[in-house]
DSSP file (Angstrom, degrees, kcal/mol; ACC not computed):
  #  RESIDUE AA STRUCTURE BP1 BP2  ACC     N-H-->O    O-->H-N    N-H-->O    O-->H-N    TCO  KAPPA ALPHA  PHI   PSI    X-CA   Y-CA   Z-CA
    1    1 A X              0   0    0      0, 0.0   117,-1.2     0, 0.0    50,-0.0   0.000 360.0 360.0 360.0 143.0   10.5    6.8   -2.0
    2    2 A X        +     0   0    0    115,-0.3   115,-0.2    48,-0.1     2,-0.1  -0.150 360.0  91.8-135.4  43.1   10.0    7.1   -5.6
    3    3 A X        -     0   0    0     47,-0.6   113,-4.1   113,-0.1     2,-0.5  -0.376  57.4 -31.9-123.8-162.0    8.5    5.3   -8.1
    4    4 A X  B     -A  115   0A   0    111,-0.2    48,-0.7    44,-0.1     2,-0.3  -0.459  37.6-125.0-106.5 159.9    5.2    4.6  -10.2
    5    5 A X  E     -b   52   0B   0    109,-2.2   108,-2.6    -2,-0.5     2,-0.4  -0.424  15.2-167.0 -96.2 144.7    1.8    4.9   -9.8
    6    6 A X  E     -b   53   0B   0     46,-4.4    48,-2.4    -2,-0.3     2,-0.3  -0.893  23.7-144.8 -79.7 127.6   -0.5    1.6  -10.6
    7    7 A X  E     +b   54   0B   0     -2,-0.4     2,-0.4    46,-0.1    48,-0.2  -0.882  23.2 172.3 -70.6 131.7   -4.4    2.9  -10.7
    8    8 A X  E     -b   55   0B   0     46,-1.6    48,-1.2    -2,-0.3     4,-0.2  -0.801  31.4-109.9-151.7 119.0   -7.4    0.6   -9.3
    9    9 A X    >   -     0   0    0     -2,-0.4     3,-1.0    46,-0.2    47,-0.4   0.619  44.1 -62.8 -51.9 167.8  -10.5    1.5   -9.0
   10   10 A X  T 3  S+     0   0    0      1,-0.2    48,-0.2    45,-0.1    -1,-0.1  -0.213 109.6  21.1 -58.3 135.1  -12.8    2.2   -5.8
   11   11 A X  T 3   +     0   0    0     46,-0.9    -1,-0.2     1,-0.3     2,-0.1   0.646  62.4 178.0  83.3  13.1  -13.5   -0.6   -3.4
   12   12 A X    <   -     0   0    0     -3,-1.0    48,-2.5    -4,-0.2    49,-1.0  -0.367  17.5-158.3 -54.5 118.7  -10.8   -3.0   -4.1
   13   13 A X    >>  -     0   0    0     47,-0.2     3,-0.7    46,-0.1     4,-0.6  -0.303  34.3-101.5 -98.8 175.0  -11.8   -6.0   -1.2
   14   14 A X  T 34 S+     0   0    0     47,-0.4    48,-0.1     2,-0.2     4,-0.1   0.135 122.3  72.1 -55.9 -13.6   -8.9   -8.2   -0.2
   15   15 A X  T 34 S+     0   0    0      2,-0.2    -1,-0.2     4,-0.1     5,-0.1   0.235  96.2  50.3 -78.4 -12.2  -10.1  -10.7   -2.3
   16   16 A X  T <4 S+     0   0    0     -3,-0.7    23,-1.1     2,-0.1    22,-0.9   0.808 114.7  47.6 -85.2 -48.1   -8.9   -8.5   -5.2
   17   17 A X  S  < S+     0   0    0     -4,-0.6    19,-0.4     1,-0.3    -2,-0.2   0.301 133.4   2.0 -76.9 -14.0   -5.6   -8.2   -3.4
   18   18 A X  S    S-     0   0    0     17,-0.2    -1,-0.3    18,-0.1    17,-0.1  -0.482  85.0-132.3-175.5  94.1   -4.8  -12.0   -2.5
   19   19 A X    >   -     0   0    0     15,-0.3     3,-2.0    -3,-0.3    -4,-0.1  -0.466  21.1-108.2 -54.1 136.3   -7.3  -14.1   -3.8
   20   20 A X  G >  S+     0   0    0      1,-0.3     3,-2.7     2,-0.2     4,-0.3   0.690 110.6  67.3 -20.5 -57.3   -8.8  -16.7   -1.4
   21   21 A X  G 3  S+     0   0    0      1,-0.2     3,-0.4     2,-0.1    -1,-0.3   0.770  99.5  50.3 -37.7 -36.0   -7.1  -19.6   -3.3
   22   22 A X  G <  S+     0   0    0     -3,-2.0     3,-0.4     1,-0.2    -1,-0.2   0.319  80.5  95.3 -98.4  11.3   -4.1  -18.5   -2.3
   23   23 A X    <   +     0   0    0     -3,-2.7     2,-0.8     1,-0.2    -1,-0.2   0.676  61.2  87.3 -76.0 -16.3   -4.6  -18.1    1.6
   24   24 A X  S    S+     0   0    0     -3,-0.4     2,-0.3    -4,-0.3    -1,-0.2  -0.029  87.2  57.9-102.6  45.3   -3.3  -21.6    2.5
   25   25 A X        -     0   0    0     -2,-0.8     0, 0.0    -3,-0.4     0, 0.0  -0.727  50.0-173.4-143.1 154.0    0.7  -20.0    2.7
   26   26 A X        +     0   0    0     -2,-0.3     2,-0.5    41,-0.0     3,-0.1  -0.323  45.8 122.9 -86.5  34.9    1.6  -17.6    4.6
   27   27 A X     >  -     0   0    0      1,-0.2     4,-2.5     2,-0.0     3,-0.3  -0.706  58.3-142.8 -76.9 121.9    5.1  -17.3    3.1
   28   28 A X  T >4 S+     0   0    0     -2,-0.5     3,-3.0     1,-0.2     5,-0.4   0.898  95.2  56.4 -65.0 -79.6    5.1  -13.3    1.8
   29   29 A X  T 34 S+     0   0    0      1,-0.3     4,-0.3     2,-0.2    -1,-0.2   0.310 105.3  42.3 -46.6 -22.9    7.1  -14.3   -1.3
   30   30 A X  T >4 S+     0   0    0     -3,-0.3     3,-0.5     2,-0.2    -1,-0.3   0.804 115.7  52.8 -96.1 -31.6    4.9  -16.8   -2.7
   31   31 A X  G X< S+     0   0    0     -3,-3.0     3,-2.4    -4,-2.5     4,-0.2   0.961 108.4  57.2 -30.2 -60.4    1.5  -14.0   -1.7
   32   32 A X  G 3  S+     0   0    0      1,-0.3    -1,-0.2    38,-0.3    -2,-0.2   0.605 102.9  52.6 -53.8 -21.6    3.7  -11.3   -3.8
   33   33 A X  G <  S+     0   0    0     -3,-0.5    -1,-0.3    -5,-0.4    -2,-0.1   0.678 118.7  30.2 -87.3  -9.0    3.7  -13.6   -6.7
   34   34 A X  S X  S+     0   0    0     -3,-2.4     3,-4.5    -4,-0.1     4,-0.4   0.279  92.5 142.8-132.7  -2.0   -0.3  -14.1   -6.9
   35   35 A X  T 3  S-     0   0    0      1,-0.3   -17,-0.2    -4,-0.2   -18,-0.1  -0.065  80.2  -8.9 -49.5 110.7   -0.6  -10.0   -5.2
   36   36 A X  T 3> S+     0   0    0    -19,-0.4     4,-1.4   -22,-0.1    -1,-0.3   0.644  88.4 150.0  71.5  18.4   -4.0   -8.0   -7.1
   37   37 A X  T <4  +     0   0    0     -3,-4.5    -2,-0.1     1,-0.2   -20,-0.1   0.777  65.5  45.2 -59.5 -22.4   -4.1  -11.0   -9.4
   38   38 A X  T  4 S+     0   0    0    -22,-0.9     3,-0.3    -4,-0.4    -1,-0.2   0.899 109.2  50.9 -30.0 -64.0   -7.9  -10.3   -9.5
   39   39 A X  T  4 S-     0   0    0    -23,-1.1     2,-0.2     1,-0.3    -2,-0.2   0.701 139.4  -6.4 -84.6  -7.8   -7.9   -7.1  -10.0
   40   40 A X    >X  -     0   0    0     -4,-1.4     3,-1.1   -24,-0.2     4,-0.6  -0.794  64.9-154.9-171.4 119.2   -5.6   -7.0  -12.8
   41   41 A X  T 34 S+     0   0    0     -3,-0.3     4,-0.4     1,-0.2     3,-0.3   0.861  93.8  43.3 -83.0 -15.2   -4.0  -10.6  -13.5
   42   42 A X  T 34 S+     0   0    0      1,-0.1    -1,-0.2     2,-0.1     5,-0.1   0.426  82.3  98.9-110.9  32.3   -0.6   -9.0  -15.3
   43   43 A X  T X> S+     0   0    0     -3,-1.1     4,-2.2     2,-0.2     3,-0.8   0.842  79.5  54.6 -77.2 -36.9    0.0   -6.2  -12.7
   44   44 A X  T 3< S+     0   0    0     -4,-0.6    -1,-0.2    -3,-0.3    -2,-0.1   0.992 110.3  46.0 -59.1 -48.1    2.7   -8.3  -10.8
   45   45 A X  T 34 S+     0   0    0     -4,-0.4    -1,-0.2     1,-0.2    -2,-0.2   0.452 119.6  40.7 -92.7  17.8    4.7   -8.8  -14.0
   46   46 A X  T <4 S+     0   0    0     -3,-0.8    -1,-0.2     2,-0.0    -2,-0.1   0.511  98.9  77.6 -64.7 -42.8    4.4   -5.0  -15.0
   47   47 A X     <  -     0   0    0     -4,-2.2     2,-0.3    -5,-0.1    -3,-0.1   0.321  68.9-150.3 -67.6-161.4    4.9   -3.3  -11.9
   48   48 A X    >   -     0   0    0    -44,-0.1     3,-1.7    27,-0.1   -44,-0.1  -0.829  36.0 -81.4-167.0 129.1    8.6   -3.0  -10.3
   49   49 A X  T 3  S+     0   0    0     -2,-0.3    28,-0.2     1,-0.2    27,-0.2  -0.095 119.2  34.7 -38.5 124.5    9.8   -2.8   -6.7
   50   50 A X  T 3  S+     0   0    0     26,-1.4   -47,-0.6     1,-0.3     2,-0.2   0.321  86.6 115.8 103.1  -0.9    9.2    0.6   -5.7
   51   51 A X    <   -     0   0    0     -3,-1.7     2,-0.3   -48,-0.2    -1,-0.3  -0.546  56.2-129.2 -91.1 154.0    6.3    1.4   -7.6
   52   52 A X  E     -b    5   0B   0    -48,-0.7   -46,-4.4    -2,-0.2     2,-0.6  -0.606   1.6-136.7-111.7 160.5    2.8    2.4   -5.7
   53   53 A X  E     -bc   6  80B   0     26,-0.7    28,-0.9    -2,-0.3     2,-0.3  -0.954  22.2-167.0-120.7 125.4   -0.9    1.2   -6.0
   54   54 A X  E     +bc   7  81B   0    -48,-2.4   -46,-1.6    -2,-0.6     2,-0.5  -0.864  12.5 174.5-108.3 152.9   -3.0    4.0   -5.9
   55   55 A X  E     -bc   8  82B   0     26,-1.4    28,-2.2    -2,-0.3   -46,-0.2  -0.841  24.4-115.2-151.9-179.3   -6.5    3.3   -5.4
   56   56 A X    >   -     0   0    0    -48,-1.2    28,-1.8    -2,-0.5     2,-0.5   0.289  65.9 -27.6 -99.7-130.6  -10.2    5.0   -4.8
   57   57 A X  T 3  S+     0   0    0     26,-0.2   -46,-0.9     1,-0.2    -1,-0.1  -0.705 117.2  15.2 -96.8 123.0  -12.3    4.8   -2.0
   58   58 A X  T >  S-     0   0    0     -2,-0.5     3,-2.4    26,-0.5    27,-0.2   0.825  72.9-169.2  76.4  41.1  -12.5    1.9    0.7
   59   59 A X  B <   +e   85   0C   0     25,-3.2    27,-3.8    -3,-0.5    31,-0.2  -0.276  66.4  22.5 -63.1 128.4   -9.4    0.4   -0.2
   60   60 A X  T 3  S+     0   0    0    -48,-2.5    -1,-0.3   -47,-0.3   -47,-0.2   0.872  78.4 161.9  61.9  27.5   -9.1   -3.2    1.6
   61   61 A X    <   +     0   0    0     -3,-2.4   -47,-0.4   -49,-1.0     2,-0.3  -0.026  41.2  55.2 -25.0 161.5  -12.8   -3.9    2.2
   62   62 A X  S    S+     0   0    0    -49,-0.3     2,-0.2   -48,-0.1    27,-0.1  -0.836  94.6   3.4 121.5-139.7  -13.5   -7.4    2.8
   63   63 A X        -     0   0    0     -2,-0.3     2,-2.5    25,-0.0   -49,-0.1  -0.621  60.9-116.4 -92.2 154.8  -12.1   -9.5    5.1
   64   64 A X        +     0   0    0     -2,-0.2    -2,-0.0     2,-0.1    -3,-0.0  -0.011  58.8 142.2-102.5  41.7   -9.8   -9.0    7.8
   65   65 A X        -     0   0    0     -2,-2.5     4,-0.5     1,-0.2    27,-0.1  -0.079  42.5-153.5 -71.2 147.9   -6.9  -11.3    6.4
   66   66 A X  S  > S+     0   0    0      1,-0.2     4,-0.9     2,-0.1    -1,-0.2   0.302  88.4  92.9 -99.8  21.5   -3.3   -9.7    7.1
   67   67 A X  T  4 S+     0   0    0      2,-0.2     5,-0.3     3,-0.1    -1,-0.2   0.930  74.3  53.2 -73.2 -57.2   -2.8  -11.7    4.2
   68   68 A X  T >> S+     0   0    0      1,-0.3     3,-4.3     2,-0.2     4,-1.7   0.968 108.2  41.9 -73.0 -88.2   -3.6   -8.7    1.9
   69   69 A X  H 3> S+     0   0    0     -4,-0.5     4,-1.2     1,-0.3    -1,-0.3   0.813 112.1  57.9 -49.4 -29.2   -1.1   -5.9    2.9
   70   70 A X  H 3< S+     0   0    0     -4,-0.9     4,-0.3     2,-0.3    -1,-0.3   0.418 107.9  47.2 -84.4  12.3    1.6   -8.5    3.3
   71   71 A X  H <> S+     0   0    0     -3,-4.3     4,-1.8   -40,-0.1    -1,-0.2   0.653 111.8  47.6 -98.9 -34.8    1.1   -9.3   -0.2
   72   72 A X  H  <>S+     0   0    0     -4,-1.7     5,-1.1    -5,-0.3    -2,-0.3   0.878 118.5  42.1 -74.8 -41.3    1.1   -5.7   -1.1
   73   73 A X  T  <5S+     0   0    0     -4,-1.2     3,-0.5    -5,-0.2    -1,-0.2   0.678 110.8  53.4 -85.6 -36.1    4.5   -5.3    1.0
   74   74 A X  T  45S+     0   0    0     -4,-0.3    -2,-0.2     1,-0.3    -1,-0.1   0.751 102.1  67.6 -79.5 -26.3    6.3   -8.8   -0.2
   75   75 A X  T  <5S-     0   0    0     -4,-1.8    -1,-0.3     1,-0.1    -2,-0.2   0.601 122.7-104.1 -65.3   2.9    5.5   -7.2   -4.0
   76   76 A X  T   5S+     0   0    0     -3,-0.5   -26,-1.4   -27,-0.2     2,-0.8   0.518  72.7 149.5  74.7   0.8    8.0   -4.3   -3.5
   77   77 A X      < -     0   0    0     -5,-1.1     3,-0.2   -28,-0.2    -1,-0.2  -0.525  32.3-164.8 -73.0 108.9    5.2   -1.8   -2.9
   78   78 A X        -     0   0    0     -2,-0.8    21,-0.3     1,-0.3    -1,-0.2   0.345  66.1 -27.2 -76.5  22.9    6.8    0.8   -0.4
   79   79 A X        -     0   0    0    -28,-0.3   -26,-0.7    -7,-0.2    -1,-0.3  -0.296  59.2 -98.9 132.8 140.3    3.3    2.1    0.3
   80   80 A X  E     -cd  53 100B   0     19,-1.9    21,-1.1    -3,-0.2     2,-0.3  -0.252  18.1-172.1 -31.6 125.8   -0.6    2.9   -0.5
   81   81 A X  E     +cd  54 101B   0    -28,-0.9   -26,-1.4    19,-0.1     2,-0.3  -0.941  27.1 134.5-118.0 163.8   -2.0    5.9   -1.6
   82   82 A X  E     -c   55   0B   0     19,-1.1    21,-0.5    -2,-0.3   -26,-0.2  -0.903  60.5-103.9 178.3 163.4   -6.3    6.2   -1.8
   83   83 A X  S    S-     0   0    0    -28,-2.2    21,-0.6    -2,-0.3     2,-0.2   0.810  97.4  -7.1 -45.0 -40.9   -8.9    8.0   -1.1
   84   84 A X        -     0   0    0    -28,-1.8   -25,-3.2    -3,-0.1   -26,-0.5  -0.946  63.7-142.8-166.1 137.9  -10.2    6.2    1.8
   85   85 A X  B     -e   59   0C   0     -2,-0.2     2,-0.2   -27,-0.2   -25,-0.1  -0.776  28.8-104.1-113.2 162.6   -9.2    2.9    3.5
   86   86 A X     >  -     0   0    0    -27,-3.8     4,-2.9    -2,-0.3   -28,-0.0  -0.668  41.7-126.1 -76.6 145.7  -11.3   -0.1    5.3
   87   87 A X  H  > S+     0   0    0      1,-0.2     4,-1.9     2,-0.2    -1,-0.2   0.873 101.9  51.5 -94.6 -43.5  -10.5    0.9    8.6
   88   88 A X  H  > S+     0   0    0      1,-0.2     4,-1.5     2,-0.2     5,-0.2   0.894 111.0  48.8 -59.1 -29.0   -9.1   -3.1    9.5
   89   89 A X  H  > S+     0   0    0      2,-0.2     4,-4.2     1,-0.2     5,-0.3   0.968 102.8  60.0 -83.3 -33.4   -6.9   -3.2    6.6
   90   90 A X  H  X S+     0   0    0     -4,-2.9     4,-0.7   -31,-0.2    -1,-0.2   0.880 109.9  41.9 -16.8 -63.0   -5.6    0.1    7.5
   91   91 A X  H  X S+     0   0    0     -4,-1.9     4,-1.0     2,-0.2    -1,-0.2   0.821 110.2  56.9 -83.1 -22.2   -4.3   -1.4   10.9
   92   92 A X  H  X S+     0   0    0     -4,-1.5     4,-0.7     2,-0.2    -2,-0.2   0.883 109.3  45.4 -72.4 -48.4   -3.0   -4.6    9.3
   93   93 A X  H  <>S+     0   0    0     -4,-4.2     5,-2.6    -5,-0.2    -2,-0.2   0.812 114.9  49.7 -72.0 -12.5   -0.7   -2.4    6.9
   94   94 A X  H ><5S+     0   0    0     -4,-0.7     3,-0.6    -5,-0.3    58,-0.5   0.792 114.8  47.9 -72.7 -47.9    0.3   -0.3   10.1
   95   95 A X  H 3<5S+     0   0    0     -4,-1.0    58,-0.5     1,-0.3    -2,-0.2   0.609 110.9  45.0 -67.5 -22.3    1.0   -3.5   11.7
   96   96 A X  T 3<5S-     0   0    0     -4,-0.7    -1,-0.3    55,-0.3    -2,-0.2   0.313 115.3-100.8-123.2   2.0    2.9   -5.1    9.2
   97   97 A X  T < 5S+     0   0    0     -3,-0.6     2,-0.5    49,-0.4    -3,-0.2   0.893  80.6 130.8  82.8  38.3    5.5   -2.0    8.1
   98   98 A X      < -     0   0    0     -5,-2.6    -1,-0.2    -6,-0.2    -2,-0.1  -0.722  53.6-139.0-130.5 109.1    3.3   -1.1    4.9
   99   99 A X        -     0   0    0     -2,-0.5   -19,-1.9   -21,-0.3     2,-0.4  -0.196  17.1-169.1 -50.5 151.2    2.6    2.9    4.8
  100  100 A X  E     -d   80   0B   0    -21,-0.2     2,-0.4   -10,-0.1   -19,-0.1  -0.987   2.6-161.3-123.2 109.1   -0.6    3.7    3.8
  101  101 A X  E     -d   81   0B   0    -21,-1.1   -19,-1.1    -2,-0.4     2,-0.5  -0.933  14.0-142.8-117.4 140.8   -1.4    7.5    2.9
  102  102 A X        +     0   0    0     -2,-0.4     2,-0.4   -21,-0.2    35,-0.3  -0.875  44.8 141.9 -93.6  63.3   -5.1    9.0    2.8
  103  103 A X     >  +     0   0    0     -2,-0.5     4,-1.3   -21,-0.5     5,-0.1  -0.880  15.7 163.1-131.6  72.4   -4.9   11.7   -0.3
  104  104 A X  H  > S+     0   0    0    -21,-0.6     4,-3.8    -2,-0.4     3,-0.5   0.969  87.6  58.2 -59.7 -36.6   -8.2   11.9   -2.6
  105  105 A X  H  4 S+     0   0    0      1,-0.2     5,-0.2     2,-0.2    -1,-0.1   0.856 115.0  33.5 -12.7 -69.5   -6.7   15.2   -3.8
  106  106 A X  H  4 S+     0   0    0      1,-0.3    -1,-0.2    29,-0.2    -2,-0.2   0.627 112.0  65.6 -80.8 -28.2   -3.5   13.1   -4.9
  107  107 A X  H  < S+     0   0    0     -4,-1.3     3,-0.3    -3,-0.5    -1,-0.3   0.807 108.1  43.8 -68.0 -53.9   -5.8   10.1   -5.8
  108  108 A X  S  < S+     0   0    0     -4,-3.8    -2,-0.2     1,-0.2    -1,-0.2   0.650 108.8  50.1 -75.1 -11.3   -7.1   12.3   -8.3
  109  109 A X  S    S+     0   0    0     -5,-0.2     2,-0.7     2,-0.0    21,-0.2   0.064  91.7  90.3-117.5  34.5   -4.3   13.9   -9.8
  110  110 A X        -     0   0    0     -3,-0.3     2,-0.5    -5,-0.2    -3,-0.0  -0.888  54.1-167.8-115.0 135.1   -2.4   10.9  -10.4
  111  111 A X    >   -     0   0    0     -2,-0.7     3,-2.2  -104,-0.0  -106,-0.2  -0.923  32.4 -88.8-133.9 150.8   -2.6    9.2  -13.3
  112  112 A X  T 3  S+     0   0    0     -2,-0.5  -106,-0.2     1,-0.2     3,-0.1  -0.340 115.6  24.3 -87.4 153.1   -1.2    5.9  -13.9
  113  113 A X  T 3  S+     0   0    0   -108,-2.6    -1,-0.2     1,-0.4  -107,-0.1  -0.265  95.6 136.0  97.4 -26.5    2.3    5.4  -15.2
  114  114 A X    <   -     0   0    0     -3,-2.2  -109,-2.2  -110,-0.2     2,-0.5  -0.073  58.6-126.3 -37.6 149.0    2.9    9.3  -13.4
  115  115 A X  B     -A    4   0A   0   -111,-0.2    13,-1.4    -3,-0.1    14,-0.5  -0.922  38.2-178.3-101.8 126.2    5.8    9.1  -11.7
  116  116 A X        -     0   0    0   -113,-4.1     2,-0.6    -2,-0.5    11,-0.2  -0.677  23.4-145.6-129.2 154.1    5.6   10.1   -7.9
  117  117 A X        -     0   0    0      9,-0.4     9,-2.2    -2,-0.3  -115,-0.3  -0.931   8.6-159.5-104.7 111.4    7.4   10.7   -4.6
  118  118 A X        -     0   0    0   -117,-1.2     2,-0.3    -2,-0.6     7,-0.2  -0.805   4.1-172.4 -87.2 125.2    6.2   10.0   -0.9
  119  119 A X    >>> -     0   0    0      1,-0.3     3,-2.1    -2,-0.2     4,-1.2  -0.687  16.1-176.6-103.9  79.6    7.9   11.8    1.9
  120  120 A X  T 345S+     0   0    0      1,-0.3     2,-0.7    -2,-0.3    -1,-0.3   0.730  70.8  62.7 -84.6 -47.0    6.2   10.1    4.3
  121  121 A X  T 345S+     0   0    0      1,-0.2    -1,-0.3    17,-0.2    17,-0.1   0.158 118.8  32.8  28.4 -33.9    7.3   11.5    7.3
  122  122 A X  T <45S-     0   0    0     -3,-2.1    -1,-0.2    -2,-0.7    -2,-0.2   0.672 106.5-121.2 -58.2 -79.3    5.6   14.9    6.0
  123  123 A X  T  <5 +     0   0    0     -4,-1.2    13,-3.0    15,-0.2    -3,-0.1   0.477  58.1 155.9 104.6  25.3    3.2   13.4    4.3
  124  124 A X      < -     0   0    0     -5,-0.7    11,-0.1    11,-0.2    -6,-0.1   0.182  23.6-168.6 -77.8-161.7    4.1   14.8    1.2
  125  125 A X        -     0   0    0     -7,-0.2     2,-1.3    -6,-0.0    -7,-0.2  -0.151   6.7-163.0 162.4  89.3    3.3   13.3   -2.3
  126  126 A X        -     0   0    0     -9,-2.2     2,-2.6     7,-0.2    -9,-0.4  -0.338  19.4-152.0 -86.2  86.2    4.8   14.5   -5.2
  127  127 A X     >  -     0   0    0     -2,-1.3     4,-0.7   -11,-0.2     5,-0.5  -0.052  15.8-171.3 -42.7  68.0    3.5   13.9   -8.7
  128  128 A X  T >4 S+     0   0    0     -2,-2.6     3,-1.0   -13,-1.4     4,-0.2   0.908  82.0  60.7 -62.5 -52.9    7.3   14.2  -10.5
  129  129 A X  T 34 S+     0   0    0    -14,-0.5    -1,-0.2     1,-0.3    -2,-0.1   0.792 120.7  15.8 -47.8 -63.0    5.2   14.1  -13.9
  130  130 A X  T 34 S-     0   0    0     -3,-0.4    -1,-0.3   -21,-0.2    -2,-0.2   0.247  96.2-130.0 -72.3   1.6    3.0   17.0  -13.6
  131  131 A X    <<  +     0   0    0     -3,-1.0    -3,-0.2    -4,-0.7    -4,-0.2   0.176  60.2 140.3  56.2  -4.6    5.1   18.6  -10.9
  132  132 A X        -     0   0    0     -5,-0.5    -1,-0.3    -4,-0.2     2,-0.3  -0.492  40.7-150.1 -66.5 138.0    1.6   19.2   -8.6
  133  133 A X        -     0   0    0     -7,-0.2     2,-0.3    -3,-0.1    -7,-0.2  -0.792  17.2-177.6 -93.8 157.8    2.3   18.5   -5.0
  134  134 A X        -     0   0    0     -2,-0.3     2,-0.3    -9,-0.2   -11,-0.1  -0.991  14.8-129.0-144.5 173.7   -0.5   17.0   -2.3
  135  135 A X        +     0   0    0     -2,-0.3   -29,-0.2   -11,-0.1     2,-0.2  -0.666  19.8 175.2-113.8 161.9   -0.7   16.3    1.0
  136  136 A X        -     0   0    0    -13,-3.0   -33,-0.1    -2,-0.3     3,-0.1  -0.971  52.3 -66.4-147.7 165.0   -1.8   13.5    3.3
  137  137 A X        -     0   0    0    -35,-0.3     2,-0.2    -2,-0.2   -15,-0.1   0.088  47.0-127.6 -40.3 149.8   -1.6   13.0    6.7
  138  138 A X        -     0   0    0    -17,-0.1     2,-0.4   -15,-0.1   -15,-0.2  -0.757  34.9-108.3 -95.4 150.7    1.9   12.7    8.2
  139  139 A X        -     0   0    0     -2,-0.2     5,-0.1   -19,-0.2    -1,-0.0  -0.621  31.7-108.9 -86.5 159.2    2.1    9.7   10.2
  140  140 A X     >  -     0   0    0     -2,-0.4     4,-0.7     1,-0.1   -19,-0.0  -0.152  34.6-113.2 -50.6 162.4    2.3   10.2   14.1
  141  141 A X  H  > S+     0   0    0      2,-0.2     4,-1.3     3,-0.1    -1,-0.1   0.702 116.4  57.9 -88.0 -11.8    5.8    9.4   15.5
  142  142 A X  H >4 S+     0   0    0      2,-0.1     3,-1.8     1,-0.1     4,-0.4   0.921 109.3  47.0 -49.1 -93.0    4.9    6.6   17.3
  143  143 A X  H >4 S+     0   0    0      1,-0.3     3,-0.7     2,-0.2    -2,-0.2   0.538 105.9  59.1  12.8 -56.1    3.6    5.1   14.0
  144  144 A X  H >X S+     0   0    0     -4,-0.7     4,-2.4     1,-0.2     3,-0.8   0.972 102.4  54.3 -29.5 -74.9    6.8    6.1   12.1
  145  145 A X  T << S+     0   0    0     -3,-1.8     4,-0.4    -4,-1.3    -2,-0.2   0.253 109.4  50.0 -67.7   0.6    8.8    4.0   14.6
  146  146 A X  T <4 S+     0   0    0     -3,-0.7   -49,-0.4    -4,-0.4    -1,-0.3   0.192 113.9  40.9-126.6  -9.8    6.5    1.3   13.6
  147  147 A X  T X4 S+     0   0    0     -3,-0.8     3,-1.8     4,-0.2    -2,-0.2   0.663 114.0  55.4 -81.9 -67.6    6.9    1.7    9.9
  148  148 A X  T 3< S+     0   0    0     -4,-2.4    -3,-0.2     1,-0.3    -2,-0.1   0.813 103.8  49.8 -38.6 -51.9   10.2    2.2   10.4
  149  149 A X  T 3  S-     0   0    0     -4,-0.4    -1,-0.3     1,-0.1    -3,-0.1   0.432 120.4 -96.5 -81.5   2.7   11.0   -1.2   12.4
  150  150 A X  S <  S-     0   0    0     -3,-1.8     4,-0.3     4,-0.1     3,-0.1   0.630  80.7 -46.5 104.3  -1.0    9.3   -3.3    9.8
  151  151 A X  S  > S-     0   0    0      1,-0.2     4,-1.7     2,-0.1     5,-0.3  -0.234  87.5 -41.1 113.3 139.7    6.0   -3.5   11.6
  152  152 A X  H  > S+     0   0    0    -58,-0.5     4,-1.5    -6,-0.2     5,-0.4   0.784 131.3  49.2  -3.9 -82.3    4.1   -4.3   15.3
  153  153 A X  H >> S+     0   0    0    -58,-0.5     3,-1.6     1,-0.2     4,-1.5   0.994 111.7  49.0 -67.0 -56.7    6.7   -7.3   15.9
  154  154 A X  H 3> S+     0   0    0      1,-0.3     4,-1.4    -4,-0.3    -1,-0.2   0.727 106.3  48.8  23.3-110.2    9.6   -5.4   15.1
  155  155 A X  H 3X S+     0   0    0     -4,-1.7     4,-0.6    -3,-0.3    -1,-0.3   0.264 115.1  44.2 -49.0 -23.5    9.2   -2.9   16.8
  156  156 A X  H <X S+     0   0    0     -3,-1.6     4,-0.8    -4,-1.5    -1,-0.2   0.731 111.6  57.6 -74.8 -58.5    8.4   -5.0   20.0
  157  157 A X  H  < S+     0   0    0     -4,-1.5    -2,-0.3    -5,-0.4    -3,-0.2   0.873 111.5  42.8 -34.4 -73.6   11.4   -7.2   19.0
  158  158 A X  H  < S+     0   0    0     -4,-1.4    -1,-0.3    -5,-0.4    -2,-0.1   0.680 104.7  55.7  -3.0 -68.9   13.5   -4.1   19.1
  159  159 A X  H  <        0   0    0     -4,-0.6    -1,-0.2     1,-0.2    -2,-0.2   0.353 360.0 360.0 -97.3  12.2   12.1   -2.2   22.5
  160  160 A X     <        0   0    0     -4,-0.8    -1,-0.2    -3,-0.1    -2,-0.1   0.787 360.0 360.0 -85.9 360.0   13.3   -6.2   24.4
């Protein structure tokens, strides 16, 4: 995966990430359309499928909507990177097929507009502007397969 990084600062709630207003769909495309309109209201119509939101510490605080990573997944983001995530939104993007990588290292040497690579499968995470690599955890291979299929139902869907 390849693209660029978005920066947003530490503590970004789920209410940054799908504002409240917009909880009565669950349709992903119409989330993707209204996705971090908080935290930066012209980030949808900058960004590009394949580009990543990087973010600081306690990423997806709030509340425990799956709401929020399936907005972040229906936007074209092929995965997270941040310092540290709220430990429910964590399992809701796990759940839902949207990687999530754990890097302050990488969180810090990223800069936005950088252009960057994720192997996640390693757990690499390759800044192509500055050439600096970092690491993050790789995910387990159960996990993978659970990435892989699209998410929890999926991946159940699948093993039937």
């Amino acid at each position: 995966m390849q693209g660029k990084a978005w920066k947003f600062k530490d503590n970004i709630d789920t209410d940054l990430i799908i504002p409240a207003r917009y909880l009565n769909t669950s349709d992903p495309a119409e989330l993707a359309k209204h996705c971090m309109e908080d935290a930066d209201p012209t980030w949808i119509n900058k960004m590009q499928k394949g580009d990543f939101i990087v973010g600081g510490e306690n990423f997806g605080c709030g509340s425990s909507r799956e709401h929020a990573p399936i907005a972040i997944k229906a936007a074209g983001v092929p995965a997270v990177i941040a310092k540290s995530f709220a430990r429910i939104f964590y399992r809701n993007a796990i759940n839902i097929g949207l990687p999530i990588l754990e890097s302050p290292d990488a969180v810090d040497g990223i800069s936005e507009g950088d252009e960057i690579e994720v192997e996640l499968a390693k757990g690499n995470i390759i800044n192509k502007t500055t050439g600096k690599s970092y690491k993050a955890q790789a995910f387990p291979e159960f996990m993978q397969k659970l990435i892989d299929a699209g998410g929890l139902i999926e991946y159940i869907k699948r093993k039937k």
